[in-house]
N, C-alpha and C positions, 0 to 999 in steps of 0.2 A: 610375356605377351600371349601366349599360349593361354593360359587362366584367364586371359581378358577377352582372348577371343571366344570361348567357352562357354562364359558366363554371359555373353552378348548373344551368341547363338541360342543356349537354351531359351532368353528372355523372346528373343524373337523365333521361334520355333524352326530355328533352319541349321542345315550342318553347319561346326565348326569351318571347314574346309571354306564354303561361299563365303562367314566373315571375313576369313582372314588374306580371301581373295580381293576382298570390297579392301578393307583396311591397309593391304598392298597398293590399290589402286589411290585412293585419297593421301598414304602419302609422298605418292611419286606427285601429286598436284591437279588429277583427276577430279574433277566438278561431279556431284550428285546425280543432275541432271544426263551427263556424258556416260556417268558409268551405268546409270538407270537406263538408259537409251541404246548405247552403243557398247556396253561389253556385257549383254547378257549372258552369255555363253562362260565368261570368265567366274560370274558371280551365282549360275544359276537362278538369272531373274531377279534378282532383287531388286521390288521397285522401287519408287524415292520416299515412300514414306517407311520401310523399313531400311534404305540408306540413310534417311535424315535421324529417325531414332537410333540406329547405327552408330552413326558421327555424334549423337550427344552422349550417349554413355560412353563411349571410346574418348572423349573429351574428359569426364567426371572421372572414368576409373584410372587414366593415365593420371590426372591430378592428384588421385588415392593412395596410384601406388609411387609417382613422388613425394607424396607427404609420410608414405609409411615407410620409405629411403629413410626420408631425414631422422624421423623418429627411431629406428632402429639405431641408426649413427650415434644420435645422442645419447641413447641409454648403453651403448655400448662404450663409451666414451667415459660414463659415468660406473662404468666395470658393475652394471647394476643386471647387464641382458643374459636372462637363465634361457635353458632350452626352452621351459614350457612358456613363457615370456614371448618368446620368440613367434612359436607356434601358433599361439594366441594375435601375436601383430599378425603375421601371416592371412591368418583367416579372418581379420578382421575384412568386411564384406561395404562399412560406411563407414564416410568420416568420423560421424559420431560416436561409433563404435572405437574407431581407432582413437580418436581424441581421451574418449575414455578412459581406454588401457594406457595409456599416458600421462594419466594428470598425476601418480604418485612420483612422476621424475621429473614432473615439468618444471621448468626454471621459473621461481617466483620471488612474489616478495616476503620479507620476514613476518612470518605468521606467529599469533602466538602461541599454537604448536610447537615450531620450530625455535623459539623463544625456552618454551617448556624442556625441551627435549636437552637445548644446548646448557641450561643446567641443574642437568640428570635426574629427570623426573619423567625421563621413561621407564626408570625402572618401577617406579611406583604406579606408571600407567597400567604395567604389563603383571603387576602382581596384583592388583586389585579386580585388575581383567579374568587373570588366570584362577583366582581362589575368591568369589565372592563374599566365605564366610568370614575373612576378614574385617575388620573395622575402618574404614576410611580414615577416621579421625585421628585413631593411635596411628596407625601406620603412615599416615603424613607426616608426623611429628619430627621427623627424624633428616626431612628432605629440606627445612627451615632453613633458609640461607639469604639472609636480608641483602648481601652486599651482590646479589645475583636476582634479586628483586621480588623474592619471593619472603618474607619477614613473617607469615603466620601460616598457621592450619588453611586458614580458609582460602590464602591467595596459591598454594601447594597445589591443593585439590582441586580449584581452578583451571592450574595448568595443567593438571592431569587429565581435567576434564578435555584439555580442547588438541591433547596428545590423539588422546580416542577419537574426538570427533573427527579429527584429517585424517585417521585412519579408517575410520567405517565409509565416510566420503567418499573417498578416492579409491573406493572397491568396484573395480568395474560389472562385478555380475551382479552387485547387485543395485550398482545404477540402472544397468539393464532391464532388470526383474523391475523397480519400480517404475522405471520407465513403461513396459509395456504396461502394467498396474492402472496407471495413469490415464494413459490412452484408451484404456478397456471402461473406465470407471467414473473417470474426469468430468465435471462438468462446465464449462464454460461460462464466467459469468460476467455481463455487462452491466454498468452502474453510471445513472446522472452523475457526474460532478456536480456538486452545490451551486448553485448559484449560476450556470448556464442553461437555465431551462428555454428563453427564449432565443440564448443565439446559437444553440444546437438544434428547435425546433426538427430542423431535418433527419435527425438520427431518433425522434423520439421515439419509435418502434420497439429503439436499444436502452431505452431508461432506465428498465427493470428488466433484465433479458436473462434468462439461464436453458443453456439448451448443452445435451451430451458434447463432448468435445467431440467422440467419433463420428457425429451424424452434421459436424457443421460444412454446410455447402459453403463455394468457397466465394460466393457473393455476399453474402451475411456477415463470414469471418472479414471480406475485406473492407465491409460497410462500418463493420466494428473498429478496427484497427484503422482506420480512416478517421473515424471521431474519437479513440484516443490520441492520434498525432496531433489532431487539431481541441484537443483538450476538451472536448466536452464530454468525455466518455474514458470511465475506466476499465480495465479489462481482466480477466485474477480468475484462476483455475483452484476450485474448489472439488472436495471429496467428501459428500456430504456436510452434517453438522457436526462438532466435537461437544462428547455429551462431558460435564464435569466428571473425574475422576476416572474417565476411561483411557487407552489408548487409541490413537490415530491410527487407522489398517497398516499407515505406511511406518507409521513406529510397530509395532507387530510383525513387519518384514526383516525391518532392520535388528531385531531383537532375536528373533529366528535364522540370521543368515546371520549371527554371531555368539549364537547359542545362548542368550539372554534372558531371563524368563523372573520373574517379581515366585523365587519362593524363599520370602520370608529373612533372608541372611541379612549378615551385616553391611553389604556392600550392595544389594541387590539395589533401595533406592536411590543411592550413588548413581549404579548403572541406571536404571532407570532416564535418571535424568542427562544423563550422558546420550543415551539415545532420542531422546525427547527435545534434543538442542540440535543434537547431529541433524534432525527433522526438520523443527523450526528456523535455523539461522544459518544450518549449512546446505542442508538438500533440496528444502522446498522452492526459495528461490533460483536456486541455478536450474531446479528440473523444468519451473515454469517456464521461465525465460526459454528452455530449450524446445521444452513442447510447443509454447506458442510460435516462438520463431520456424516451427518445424510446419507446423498450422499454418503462418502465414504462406513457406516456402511452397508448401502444395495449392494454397488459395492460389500462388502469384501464377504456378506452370499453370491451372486450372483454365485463370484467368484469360494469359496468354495464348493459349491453345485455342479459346472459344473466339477472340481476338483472328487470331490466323486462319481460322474452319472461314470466319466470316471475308476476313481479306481476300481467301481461297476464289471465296463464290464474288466476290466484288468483282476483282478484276479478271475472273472470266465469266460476265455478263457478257450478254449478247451483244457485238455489235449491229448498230444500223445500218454500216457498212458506207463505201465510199459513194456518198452523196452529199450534194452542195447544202449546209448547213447555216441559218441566220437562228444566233443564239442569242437570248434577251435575257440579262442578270437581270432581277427586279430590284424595284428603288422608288421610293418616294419624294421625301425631298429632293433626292440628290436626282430624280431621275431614274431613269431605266438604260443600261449600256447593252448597245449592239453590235454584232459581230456577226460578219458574214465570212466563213470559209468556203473552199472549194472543195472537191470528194476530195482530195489529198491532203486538206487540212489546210491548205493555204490561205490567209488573211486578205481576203478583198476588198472589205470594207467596215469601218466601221461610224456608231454614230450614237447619238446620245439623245433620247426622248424622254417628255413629260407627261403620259400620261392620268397621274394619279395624282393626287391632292399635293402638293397646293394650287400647281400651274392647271391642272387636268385639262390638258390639249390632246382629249383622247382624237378629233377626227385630226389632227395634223400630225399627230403620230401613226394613226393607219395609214395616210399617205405618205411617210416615209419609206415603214414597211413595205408598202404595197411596191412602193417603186423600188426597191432594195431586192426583192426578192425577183421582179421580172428584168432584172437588170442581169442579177446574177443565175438565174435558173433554180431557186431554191427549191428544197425538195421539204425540207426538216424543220420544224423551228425546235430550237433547244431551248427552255423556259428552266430557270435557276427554282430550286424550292422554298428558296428564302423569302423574308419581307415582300410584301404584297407579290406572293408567287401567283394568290389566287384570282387574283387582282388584273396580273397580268395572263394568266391563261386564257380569261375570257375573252382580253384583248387578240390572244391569237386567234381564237375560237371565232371572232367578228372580222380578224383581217382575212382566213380562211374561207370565212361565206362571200368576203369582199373580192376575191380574187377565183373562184371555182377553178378556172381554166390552167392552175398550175396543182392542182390536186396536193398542197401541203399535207402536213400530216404535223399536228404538235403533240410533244410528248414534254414532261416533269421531267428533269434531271437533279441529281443529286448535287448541292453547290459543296458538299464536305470538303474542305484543303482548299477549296479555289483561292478564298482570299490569301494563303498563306501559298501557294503557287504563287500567286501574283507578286507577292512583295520579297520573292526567291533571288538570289542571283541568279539561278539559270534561266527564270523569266526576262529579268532584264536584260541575260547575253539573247534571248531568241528576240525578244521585242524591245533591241533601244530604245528606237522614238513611241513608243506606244505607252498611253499613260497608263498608270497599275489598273486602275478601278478597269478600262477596256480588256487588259488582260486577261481577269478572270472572265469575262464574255469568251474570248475565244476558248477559254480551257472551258465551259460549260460545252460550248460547241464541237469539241474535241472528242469528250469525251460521252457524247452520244454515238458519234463515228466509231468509236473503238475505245473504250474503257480503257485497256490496257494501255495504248501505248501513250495515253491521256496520263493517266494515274499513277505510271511508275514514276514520274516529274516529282511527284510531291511527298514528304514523308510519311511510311505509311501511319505514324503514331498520330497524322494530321485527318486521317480520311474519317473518322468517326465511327468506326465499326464495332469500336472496343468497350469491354469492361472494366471498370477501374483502370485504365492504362497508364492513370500518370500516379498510380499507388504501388507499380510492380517494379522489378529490377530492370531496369533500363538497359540495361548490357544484354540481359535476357529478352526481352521483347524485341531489340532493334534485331539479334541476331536469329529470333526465332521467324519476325516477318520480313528480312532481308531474304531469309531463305522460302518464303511462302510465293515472294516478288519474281525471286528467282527464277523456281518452278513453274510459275507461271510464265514467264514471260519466254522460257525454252521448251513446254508445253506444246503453244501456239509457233513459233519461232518470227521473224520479219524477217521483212524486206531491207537487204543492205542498202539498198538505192534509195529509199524514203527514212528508213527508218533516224527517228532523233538521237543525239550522242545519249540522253538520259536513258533510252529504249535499248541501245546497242550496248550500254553498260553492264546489263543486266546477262548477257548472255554469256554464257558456259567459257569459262577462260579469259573474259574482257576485263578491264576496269575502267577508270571513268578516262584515265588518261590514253587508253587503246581504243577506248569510242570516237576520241577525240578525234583524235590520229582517223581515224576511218574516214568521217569527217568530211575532217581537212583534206585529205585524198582527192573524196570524191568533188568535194568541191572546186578543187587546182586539175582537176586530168578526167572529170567526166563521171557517168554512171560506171560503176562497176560492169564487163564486159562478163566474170567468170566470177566462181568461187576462189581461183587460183591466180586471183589478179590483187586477192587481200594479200599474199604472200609479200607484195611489196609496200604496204605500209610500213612505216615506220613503227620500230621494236614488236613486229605481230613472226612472231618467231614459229617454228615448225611443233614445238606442243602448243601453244597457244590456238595454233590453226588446226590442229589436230581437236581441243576440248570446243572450240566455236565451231565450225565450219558447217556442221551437220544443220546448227541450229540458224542459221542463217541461207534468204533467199535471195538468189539473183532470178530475177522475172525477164522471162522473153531473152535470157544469155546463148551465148553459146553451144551452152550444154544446156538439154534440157532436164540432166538429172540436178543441175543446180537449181532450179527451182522446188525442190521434190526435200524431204529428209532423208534420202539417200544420204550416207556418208561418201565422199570422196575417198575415202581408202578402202570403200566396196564399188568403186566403178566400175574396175577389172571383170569384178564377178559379175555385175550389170549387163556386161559387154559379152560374156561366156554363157549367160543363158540368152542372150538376143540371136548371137551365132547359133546355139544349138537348138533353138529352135526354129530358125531361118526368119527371124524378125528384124525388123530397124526398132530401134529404143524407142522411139519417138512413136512408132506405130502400137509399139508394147503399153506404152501410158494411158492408162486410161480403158485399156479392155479386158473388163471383167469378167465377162465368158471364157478369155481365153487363159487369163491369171491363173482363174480359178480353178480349172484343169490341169496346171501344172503341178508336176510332185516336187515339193520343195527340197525333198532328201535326193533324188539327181544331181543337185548342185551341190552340195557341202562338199567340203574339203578338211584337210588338216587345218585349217587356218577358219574358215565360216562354216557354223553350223549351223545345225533344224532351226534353232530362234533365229539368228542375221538372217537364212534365208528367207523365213514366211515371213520377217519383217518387211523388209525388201518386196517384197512381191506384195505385200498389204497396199504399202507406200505407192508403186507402181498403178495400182488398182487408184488409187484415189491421193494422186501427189498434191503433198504440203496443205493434207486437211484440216480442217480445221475443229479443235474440239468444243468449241464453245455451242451455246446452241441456239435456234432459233431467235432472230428480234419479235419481241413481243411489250405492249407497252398496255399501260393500266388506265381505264378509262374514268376519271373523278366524277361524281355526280354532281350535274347544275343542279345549282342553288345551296350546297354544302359548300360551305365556305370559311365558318368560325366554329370555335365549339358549340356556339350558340347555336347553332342550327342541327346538331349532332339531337335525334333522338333515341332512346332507347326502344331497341326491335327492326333500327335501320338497315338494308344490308346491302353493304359498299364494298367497292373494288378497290385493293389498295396495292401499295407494293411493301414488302419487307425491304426494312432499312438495317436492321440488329436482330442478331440471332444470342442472347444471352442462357444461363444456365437454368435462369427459370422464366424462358420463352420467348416470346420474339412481338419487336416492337414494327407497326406498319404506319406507313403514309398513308393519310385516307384525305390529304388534300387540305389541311382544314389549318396548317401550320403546326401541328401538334401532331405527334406520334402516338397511337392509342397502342397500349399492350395486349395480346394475346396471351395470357397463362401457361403456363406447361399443360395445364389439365384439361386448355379449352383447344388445345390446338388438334387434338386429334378423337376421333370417337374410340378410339383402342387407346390403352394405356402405353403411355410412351414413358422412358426416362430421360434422354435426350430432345429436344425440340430441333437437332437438328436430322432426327429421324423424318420430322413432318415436313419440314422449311428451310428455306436458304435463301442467304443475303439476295436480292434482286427479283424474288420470284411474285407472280403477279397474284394475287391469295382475294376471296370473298370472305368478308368478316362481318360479322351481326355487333351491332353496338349493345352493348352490355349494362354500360352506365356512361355519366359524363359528370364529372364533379369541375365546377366551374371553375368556385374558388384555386382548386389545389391542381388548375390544370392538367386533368388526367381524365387519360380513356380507357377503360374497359371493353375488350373483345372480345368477341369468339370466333372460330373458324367451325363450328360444331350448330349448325344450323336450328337444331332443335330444341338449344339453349332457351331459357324463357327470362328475360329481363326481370331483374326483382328478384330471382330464384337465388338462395343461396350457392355460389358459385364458388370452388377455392379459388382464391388467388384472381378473380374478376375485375380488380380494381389496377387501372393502369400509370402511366408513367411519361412523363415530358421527356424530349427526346436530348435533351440536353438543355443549355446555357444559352442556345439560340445562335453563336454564333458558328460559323463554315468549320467545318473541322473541329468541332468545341469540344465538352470533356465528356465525362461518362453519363449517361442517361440516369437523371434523379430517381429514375423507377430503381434501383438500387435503396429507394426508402422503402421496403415493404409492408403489405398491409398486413396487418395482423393475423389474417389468413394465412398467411407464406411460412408463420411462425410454428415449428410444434412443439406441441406441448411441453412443459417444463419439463427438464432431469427431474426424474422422482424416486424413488429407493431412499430409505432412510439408515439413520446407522446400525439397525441389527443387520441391513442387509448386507452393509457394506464389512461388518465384524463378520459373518457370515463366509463373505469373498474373502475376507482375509485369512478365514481360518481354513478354510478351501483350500487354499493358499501354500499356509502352512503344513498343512497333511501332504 
């Protein structure tokens, strides 16, 4: 454990001592969020994003070093495990390393190595290895043994050949050696399959594609591997050309890492061709398969990670806060569905109009509205982004001028997940009698009041924020945004007394059947009075209340540190600095003059130190704040409303909806997402886009181009851009499939800009590295 904790420290640049403090904590059953928050002092601050990289290497290297258990077992088993064997498991640092040094004991099937070996034509492997000047031919002569299946010269040498080849193979240094080889030199090559030119159309960018293996971004690589799973596209790692009559660099490794070398003897082209097979039929396909799948593995974390940055900023957008909201999903045929909540999110009404084609009863749908809203006091209209969004905004925009005297306000809301919230079970436990299609009305309206507690209902692989998501590791992505959900949602903390079971799920020590129970609680015996009143839920045991408690609010209780992220097990100390400074708690909340005066090292103890105190006293200054920021909403230009109307040199206010690895996609109202570039989002050179941007934030972008046919927009955020200019990467991308929560954004086909240039080096460069190499 010690080693793991070590190797986890250097990676994250903090003492051994704070890992193995963290690593204590999580496995007594300590949440990220709890230890992040509340045992700074134990961990030396460690916040959650070096607790959460923490928890995933401490997951990978425990697996490492149970697979390097079993491996050790076996080989010792097999009376095969030497010291230096050993030593070598030992420090093996990655699976694939370890896998490596394993494969010459691994239990297989009968090879015809092992076919050759078993009759005894190792010896003639190991003499014609050892003395090249010998003759192959004569010297097989003698290993002839038809009833053992070997009956001439040429099926002898055969088996001799492929004694050698499992032996050069299964040499772990210098799988190693070509392996990094590979990586350093490799190039990546993409190919049409015959005859799918028109129903791969969308991958055509990759027809003819050759780019370095080490510079493949991991949207390209998963655009690639996406159109060989779906068979229009092959994919094959190349090293340069092979010129006739030369060696491959990686037969030139293999020939030097076995002291091999073509001078002239009797057996040299034997050898020769013994490493020339060992290349072709033993090494090159295994090392491919292993580099690409390694390529893939870092595309998917890539993936993943840009996936969660954005889920990050989703659900902590701003809310509008607790105001009476009438939500319009838009709808054509079928109508338009309304929903009216109250600041608390409660469903007052709901109802169903036809403004738009076919029925178009726009003026008896504004008298709906109209009467809907001074009935209920509305404040908000939430308008869905989908099908006739634009359609219906102006319809707000007219019930707005129709009504002055309630000062609405309508804002675009994102419909991602709604429809797949709606048709949820836990829709239809919160809304039996409510039909699905009104459903996703109230969650549009939901989650303009608060994002968060709207959005953790639905999955987050459903919200649309993602890259490639349904091309990655599924067990990876749900466990990487369960904990993004998480974070979030102990972040912010709630309200026990409002909050939803799907909302109370999420916090620090809950699960779905302890939200439940909360629940149920409060709905048999009242609002929660305390903190210390969850104590008697049902199975909410004394760690459990210990990992939640902090993260959860009781408003207007008893105590007014329960409203606050005070933790309950710093009450005492609450209570010791109110005494010594002759205050009431209550009068302490909230005065920052006098907080701010305090020395926070008067207060510590053996038990609370400098970080719980100034926490404490932060908290006090400004209880149960909130980190989200500012409501702000993005204003659509009248009369932009299709692509059609998109000119190039326009400049519109949009909002980011995706932040991907090469740039970020905005609403600009028009039902389509126009792409911003990497290289147009900032006047400084950026590598990351999310240096510039983030999911929600309200951005002015210049149209760049607008290609009708292929649905895409081109933007900039770089004002000085001049339309027409050659631009990298200017040409943009549809935001998806069209429907709520749909898949990865088609701008994943790149324009031929986004491409660079071909791997180039030919083979003296690459005989060059090889000989490089070899010195």
């Amino acid at each position: 454990m010690d080693s793991i904790n070590n190797r986890i420290a250097e990676e994250l640049g903090v003492r051994p001592q704070q890992v193995a403090a963290a690593v204590a904590l999580l496995d007594e059953g300590s949440t990220v969020p709890f230890i992040a928050r509340y045992r700074k002092e134990v961990t030396g601050s460690l916040d959650d994003t070096q607790l959460r990289h923490l928890e995933e290497r401490l997951r990978y290297l425990r697996e490492l070093d149970e697979r390097r258990g079993a491996i050790l077992a076996s080989i010792e088993e097999q009376g095969k495990l030497t010291a230096e064997l050993k030593r070598e498991i030992d420090l093996a640092d990655t699976k694939t390393r370890l896998e490596d040094l394993y494969l010459p004991y691994k239990q297989k099937r009968r090879t015809k190595g092992q076919i050759a070996l078993e009759a005894g034509l190792g010896e003639l492997a190991d003499t014609l290895f050892n003395d090249p000047n010998l003759t192959p031919e004569q010297e097989a002569e003698r290993f002839i043994d038809a009833e053992k299946g070997f009956a001439d010269v040429k099926a002898v040498l055969e088996g001799a050949k492929y004694i050698l080849m499992e032996r050069f193979a299964e040499d772990a240094a210098l799988l190693d050696k070509l392996r990094s080889f590979l990586k350093d030199n490799a190039t990546l090559s993409a190919r049409l399959v015959p005859g799918k030119e028109n129903e791969g159309a969308k991958f055509s960018d990759y027809f003819e594609h050759d780019e370095a293996l080490k510079g493949v971004p991991s949207h390209r690589a998963l655009a690639i591997f996406r159109g060989r799973n779906e068979g229009i596209l092959s994919a094959s790692l190349k090293v340069g050309e092979e010129l006739p009559g030369t060696l491959h660099p990686c037969e030139l490794m293999i020939g030097e890492r076995f002291g091999l070398a073509n001078k002239g003897r009797a057996a040299d082209k034997w050898l020769a061709e013994v490493v020339r097979w060992t290349w072709k039929v033993k090494l090159y396909n295994h090392l491919e398969t292993d580099l690409l799948g390694e390529l893939r593995e870092k595309a998917e974390d890539e993936a993943i990670s840009v996936f969660a940055r954005n889920l990050h900023d989703l659900l902590l957008a701003a809310p509008a806060g607790p105001r009476a909201t009438l939500a319009l999903d838009p709808g054509l045929r079928t109508g338009c569905k309304v929903a009216v909540v109250d600041a608390t999110g409660k469903v007052l009404d709901t109802a169903t109009v036809y403004p738009h084609a076919p029925r178009n009863d726009w003026d008896g749908t504004l008298a709906t509205l109209a009467k809907l809203c001074a009935k209920h006091g509305v404040d908000l209209i939430s308008i869905g982004n989908g099908t006739a969004s634009r359609e219906t905004d102006k319809l707000a925009a007219e019930l707005i001028k129709k009504v002055p005297g309630l000062k609405l306000t309508k804002v675009m809301v994102s419909e991602a997940g709604a429809s797949v919230y709606s048709a949820s079970e836990l829709a239809a436990r919160e809304f039996p009698d409510l039909d699905v299609s009104l459903r996703g009305a109230v969650s549009i309206a939901r989650r303009l009041q608060d994002p968060l507690a709207e959005l953790v209902k639905i999955d987050p692989k459903s919200i649309g924020v993602g890259q490639y998501q349904h091309d990655v590791s599924q067990l990876k992505l749900a466990r990487s945004l369960d904990a993004v959900v998480e974070d979030c949602v102990n972040a912010v903390g709630v309200d026990v007394n409002t909050a939803s079971a799907a909302l109370l799920a999420r916090i620090s020590g809950l699960n779905a059947t302890l939200a439940q129970n909360i629940v149920q609680y409060r709905d048999a015996n009242g609002a929660f009075a305390s903190r210390a009143a969850l104590k008697k839920v049902p199975r909410l045991g004394d760690k459990t209340f210990e990992q939640a408690a902090g993260f959860l609010r009781v408003m207007n209780g008893d105590n007014p540190l329960d409203a606050s992220a005070v933790h309950p097990e710093t009450y005492l100390l609450v209570e010791r600095i109110a005494q010594d400074t002759g205050r009431d708690i209550r009068s302490l909340i909230g005065d920052s003059g006098f907080l701010k005066r305090l020395d926070p090292a008067k207060f510590t103890d053996e038990r609370f130190g400098l970080l719980t105190v100034g926490d404490i006293l932060k908290e006090l200054d400004k209880p149960g704040r909130d980190p989200r920021p500012e409501f702000k909403t993005a204003e659509f230009q009248e009369g932009v409303e299709t692509l059609a109307d998109l000119k190039p040199g326009m400049v519109l206010e949009g909002v980011v909806t995706n932040v991907t690895n090469f740039g970020a996609f905005v609403d600009i109202g028009v039902h389509q997402d126009g792409l911003v570039h990497i290289s147009a989002l900032s006047e400084k050179f950026i590598k990351d886009p999310h240096e510039a941007v983030k999911t929600g934030d309200v951005v002015k972008v210049k149209v760049m181009e607008v290609d009708i046919p292929r649905n895409r927009i081109g933007l900039s955020m770089r004002m000085g851009d001049t339309p027409g200019e050659k631009v990298e990467g200017a040409r943009g991308g549809q935001r998806g499939n069209g429907n709520r929560g749909g898949n990865t954004p088609r701008s994943e086909r790149h324009s031929s800009q986004d491409k660079p240039a071909p791997a180039t080096g030919g083979m003296a460069a690459l005989f060059a590295n090889a000989k490089q190499l070899k010195r």
